[in-house]
Structure formats: C-alpha cells, structure tokens
Backbone bond lengths (Angstrom), bond angles and torsions (degrees), N, CA, C in turn:
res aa  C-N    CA-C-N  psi(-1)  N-CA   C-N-CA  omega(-1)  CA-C   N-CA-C  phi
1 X - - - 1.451 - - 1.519 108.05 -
2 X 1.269 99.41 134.91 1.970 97.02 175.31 1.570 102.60 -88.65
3 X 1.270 105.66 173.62 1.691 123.98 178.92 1.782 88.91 -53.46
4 X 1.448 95.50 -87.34 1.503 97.61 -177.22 1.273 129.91 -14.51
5 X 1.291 141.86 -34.03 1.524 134.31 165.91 1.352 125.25 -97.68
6 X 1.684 104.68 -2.45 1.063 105.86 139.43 1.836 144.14 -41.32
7 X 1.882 95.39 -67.98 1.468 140.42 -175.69 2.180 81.74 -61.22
8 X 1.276 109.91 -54.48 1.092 92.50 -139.21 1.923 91.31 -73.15
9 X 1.097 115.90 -24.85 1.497 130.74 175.86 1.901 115.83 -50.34
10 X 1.221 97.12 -35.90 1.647 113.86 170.45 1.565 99.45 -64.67
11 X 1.240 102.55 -61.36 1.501 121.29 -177.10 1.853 132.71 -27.55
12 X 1.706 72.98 -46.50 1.368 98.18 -171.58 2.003 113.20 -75.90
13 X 1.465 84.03 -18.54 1.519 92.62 -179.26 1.778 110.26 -76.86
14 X 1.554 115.07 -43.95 1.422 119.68 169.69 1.597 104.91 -171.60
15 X 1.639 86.23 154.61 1.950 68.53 -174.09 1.883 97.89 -79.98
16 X 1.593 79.81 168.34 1.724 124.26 -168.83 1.288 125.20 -104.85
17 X 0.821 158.40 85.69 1.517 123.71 132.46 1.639 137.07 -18.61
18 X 1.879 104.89 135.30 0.973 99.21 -164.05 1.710 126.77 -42.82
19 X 1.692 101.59 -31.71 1.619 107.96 -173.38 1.811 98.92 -62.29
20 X 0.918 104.20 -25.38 1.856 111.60 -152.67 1.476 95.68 -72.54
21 X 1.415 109.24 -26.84 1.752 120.82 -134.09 2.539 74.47 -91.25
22 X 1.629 91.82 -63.76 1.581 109.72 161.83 1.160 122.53 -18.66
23 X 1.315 114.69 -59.69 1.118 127.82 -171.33 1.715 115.71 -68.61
24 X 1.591 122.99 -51.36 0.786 144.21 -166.84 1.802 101.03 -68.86
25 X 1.028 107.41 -20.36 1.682 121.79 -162.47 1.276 77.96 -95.06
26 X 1.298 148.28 -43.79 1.771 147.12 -166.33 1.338 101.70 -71.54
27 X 1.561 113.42 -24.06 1.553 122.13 -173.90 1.421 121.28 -90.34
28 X 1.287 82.71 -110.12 1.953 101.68 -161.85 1.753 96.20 -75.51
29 X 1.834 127.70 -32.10 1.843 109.40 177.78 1.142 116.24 -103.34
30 X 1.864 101.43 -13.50 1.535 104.02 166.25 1.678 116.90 -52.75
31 X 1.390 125.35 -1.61 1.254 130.53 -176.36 1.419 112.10 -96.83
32 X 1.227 119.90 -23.75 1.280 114.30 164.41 1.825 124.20 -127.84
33 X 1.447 111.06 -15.25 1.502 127.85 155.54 1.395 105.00 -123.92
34 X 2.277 93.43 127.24 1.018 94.73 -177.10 1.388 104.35 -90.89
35 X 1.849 123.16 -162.76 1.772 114.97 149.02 1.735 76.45 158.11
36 X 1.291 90.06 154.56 1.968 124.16 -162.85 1.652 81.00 -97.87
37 X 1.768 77.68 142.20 2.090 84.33 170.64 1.522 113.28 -62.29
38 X 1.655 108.97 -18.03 1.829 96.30 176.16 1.429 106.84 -55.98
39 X 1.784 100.63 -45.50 1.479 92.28 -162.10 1.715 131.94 -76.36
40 X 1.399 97.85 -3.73 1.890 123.71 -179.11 2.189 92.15 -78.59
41 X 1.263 115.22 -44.86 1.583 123.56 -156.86 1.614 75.93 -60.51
42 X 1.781 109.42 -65.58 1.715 103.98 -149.37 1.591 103.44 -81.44
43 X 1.189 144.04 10.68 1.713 143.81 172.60 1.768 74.50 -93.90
44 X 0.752 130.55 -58.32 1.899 125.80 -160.31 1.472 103.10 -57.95
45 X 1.493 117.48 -32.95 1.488 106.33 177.64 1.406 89.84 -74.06
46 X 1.500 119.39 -88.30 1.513 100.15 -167.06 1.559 138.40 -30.36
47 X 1.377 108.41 -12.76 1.651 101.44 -176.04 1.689 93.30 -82.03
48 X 1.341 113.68 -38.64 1.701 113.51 177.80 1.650 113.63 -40.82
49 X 1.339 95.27 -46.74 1.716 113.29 -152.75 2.099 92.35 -74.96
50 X 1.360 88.56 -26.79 1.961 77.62 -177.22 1.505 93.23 -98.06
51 X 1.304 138.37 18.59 1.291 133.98 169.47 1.717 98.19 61.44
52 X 1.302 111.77 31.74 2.097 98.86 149.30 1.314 124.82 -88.74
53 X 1.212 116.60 -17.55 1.601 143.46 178.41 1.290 109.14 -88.24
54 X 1.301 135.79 156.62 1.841 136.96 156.84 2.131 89.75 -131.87
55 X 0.958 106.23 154.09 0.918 129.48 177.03 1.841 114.56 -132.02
56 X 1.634 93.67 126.23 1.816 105.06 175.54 1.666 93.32 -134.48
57 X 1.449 96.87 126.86 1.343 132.21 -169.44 1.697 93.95 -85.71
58 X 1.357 140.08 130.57 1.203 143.43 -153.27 1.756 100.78 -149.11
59 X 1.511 102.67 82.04 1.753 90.35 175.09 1.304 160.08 -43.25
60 X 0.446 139.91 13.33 1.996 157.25 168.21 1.672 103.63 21.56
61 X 1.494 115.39 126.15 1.082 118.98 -177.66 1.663 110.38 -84.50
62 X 1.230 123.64 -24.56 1.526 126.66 -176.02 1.475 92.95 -134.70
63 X 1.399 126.00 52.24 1.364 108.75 135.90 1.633 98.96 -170.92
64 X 1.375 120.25 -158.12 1.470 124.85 150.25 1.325 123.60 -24.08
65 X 1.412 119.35 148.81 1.621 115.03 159.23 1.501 126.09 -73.37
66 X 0.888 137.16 106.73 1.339 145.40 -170.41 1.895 125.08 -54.68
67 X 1.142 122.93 114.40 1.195 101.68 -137.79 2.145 78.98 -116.19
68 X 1.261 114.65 125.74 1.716 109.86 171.93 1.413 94.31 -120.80
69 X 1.854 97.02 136.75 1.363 117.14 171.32 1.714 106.47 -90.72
70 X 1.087 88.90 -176.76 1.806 96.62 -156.27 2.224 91.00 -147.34
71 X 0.991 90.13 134.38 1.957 69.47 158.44 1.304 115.37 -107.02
72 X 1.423 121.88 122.66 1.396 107.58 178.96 1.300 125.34 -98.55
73 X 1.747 122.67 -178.96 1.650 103.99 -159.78 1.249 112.54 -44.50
74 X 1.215 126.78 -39.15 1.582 123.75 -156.38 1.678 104.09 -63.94
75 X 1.066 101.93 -47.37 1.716 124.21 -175.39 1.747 103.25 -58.98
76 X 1.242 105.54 -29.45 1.554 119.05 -179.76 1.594 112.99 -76.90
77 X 1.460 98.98 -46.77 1.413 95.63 166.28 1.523 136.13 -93.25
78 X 1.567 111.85 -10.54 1.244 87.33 146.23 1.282 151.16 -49.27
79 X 2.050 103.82 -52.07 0.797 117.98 160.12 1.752 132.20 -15.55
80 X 1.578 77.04 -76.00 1.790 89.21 165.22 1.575 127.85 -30.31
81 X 1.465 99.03 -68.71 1.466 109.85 -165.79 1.822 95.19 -64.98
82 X 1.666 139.77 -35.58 1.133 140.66 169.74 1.785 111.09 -45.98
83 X 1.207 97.52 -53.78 1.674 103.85 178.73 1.646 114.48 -67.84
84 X 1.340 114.66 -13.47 1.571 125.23 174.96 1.385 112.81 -92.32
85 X 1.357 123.40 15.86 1.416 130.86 -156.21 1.443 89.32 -126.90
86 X 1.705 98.29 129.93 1.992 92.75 173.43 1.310 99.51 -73.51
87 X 1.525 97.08 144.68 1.685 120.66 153.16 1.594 135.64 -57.31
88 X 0.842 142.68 45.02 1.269 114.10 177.35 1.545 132.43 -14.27
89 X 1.559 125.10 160.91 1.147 123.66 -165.72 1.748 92.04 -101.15
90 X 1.767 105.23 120.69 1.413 108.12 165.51 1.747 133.78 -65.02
91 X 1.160 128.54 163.48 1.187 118.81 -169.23 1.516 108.14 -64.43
92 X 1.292 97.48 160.34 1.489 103.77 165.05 1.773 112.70 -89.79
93 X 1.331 149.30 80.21 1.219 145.86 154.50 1.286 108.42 -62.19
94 X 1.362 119.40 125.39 1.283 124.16 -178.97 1.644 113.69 -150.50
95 X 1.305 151.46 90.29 1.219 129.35 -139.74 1.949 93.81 -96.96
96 X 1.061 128.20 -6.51 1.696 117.19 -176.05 2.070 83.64 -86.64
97 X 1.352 115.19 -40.84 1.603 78.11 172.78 1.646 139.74 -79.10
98 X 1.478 114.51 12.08 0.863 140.53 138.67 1.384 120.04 -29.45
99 X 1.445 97.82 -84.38 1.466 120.32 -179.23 1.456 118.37 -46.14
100 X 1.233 105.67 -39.56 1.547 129.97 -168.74 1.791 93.63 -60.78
101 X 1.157 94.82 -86.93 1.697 110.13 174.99 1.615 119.48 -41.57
102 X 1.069 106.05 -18.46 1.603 96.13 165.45 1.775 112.41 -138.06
103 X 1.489 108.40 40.32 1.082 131.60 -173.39 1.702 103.34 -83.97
104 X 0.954 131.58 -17.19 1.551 136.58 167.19 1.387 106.30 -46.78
105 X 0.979 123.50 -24.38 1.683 126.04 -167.31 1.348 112.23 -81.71
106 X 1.283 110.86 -26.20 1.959 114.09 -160.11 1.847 84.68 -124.40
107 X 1.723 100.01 141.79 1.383 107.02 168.01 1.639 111.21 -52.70
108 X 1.336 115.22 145.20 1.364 134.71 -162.85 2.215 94.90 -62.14
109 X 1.013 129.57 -31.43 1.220 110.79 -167.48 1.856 93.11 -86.54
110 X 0.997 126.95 -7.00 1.612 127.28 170.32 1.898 102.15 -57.50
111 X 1.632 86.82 -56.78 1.427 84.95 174.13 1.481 143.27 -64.92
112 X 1.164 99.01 -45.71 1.420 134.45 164.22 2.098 94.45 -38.03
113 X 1.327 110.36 -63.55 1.516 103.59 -165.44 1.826 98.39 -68.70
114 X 0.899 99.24 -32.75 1.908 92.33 172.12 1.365 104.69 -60.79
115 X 1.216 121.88 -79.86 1.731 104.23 -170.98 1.646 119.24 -59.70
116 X 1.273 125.73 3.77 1.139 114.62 162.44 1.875 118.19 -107.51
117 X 1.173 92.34 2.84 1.764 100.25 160.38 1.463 105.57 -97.10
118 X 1.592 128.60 -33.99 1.357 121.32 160.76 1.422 120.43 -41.10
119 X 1.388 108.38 -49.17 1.290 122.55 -171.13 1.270 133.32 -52.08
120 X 1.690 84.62 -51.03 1.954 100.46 165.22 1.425 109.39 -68.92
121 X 1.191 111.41 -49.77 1.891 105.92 166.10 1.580 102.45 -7.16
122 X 2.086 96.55 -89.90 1.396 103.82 -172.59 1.291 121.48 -52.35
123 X 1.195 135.10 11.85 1.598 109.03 171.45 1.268 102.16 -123.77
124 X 1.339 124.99 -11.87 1.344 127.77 156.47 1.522 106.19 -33.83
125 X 1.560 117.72 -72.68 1.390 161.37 -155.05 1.725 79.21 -50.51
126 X 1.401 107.12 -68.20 1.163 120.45 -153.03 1.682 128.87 -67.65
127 X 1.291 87.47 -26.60 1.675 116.73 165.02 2.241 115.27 -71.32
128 X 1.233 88.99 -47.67 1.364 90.31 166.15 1.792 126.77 -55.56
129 X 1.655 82.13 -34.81 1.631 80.16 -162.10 2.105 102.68 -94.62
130 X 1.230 94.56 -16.38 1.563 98.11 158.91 1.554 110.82 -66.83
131 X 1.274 139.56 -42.76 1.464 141.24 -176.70 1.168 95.56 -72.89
132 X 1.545 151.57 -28.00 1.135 149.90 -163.50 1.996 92.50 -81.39
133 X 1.207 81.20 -77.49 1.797 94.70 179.29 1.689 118.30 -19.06
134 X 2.127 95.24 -64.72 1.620 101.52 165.95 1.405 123.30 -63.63
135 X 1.016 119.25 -26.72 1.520 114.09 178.45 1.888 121.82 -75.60
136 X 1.943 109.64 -29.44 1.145 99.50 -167.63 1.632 103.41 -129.87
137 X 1.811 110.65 -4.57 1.200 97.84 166.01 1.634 95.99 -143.26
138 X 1.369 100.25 91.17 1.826 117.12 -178.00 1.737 108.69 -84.17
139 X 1.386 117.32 -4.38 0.973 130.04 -165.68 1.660 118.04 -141.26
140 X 1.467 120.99 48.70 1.540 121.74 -154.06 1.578 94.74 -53.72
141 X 1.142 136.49 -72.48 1.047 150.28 174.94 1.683 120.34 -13.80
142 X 1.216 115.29 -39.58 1.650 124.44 167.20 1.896 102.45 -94.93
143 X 0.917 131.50 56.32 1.620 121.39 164.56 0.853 86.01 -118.47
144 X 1.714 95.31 169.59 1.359 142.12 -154.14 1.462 88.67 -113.18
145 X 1.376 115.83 161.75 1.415 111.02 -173.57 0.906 118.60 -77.37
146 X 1.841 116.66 -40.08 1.517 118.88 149.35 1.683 121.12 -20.55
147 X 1.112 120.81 -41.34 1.342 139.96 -158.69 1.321 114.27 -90.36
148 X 1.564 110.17 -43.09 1.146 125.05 157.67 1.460 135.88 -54.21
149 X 0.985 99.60 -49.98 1.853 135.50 155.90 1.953 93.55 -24.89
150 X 1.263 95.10 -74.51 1.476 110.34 -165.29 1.336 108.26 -79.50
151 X 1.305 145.00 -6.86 1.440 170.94 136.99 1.865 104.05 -24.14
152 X 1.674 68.79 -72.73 1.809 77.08 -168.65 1.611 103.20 -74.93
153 X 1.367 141.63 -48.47 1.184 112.15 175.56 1.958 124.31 -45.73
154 X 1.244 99.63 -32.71 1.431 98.95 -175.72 2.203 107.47 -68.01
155 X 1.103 76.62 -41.51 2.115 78.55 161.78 1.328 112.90 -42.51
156 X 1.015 85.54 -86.79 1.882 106.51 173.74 1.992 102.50 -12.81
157 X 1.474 89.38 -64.95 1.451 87.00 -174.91 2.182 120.78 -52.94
158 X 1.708 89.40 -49.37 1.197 95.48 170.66 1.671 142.88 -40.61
159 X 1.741 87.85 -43.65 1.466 112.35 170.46 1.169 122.99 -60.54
160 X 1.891 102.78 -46.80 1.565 106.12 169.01 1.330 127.55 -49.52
161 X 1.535 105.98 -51.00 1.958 108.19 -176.80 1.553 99.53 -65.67
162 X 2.076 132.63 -50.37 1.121 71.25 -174.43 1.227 113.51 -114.80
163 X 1.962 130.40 88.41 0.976 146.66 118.65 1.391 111.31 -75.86
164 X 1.057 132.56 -51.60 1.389 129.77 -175.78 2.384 110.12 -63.96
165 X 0.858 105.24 -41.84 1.240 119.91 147.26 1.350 135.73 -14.23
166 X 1.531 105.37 -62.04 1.119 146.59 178.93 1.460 115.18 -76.46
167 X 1.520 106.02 -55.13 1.798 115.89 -169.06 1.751 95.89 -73.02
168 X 1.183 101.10 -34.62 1.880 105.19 177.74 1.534 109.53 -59.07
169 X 1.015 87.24 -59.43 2.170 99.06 167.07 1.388 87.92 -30.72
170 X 0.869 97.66 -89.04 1.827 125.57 -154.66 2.357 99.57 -41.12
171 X 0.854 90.34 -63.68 1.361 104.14 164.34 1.463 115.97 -40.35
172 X 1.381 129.80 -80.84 1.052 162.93 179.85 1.874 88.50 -31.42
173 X 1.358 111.07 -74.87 1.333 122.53 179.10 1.911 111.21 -48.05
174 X 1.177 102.43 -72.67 1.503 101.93 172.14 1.596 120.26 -43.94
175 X 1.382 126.12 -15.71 1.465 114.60 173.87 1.221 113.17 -113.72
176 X 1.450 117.23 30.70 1.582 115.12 -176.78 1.532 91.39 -80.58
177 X 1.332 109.47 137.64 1.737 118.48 133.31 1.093 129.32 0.45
C-alpha cells in the first residue's frame, strides 16, 4: 500500500487538515500504516498536484492559514479502482522472530525477557484497541456499513495482539528451563 491511499482513505471519511490528517495517522491508521507528518504534508501536495485532493485555504487570525483537503471525485475513484485491486499478502517483518530463530546463541532467560517484554507490548496494544472498540463501537451490531468498514479493521487489529499474545504464551512456555 502507498502513503497516498492511505491519506486519501482518511480523506474519504471527511475532509482534513493537514494536522488532522497527522494526527489521525498517530491514531486509529497509524496502527497499521505508518508515515512522519513530513511525509503525510508532501504525499498531500502530490495528491493536490494530480487533482485527488481540493484544497480550501481557511484564514486564521493568530496563526497560519489553514489549509483542509477534501477528496475529490477523481481522488474517489482512484481510490476505488485501488481498493478493487487484489492484495497481495505483505511481508511478515518481525524482529523478536528474529531473535527467536537465532536465539540459541544467548542463555535462554535473555530470551525469555524478550518475549515477555514482547508480550506486555501486546496487551498494552491490546487494551488500547479494546477502549477504542468500547468507546466508538459499544454497539457492533447497529453500524452503518461505513462503521462497519472501520469495525472490522479495528478486529483485525484486536485479533492480531491477541494472537501475538498467545504465540508469546506459547513461546514463553516452550523455552522455560
């Protein structure tokens, strides 16, 4: 996936401002696409420059002019035709399975404290995205498909930590002493 269908995926929900667009990337896609607010500002010029973006300049009396993107049709249908495109399955980068696999080298409690700092990772992870869930979909069952849409990616996430959760368990147990 590029930045851009990312940005433009935020987009599509309401227009943004660049901070908004930033911000949102710190949030709810920053969880599964990452990218630095430099790199959200300069994909936002280019989405302007191919006309997927519209831009309204919004004056501000005590600061900058405020600039909110919009996606327009064109930007809509890319989108589209991008989301109509099979996916391939992305790599797995993972650096504790790294560790894991060439974990023979370091006494077993070296390892052992890595997958149980992984571990807390995931339920950290996992706790967030449960407060997310209760706070914005307390009711899975009444969404909107829009809603749904954004439902199931947040699953997805859930499922992941606790699979990962789990394999640490599982891990954790298999390298005891």
């Amino acid at each position: 996936m590029a930045l851009a269908q990312a940005v433009l995926s935020l987009l599509s929900h309401k227009p943004s401002s660049g901070y908004e667009i930033a911000k949102a990337f710190d949030g709810s896609v920053g969880y599964f696409w990452q990218a630095t607010h430099q790199q959200i500002y300069r994909e936002l010029k280019k989405l302007e420059e191919q006309q997927w973006v519209s831009v309204e300049v919004i004056p501000q009396e005590k600061s900058l002019d405020k600039k909110v993107y919009a996606l327009t049709p064109l930007g809509q249908q890319k989108l589209a035709e991008w989301i109509d495109e099979e996916t391939e399955l992305g790599p797995l980068r993972e650096d504790i399975l790294v560790k894991v696999f060439a974990g023979h080298l370091v006494p077993s409690p070296v390892l052992l404290r890595q997958l149980e700092h992984h571990r807390r990772q995931h339920l950290k992870r996992l706790a967030t995205y449960e407060s997310i869930a209760a706070d914005y979909f307390p009711t899975p069952d009444q969404l909107t498909f829009e809603q749904r849409c954004q439902y199931l990616t947040l699953r997805r996430g859930i499922r992941n930590e606790q699979d990962w959760i789990a394999w640490c368990d599982e891990a954790i147990e298999a390298l005891q002493p």
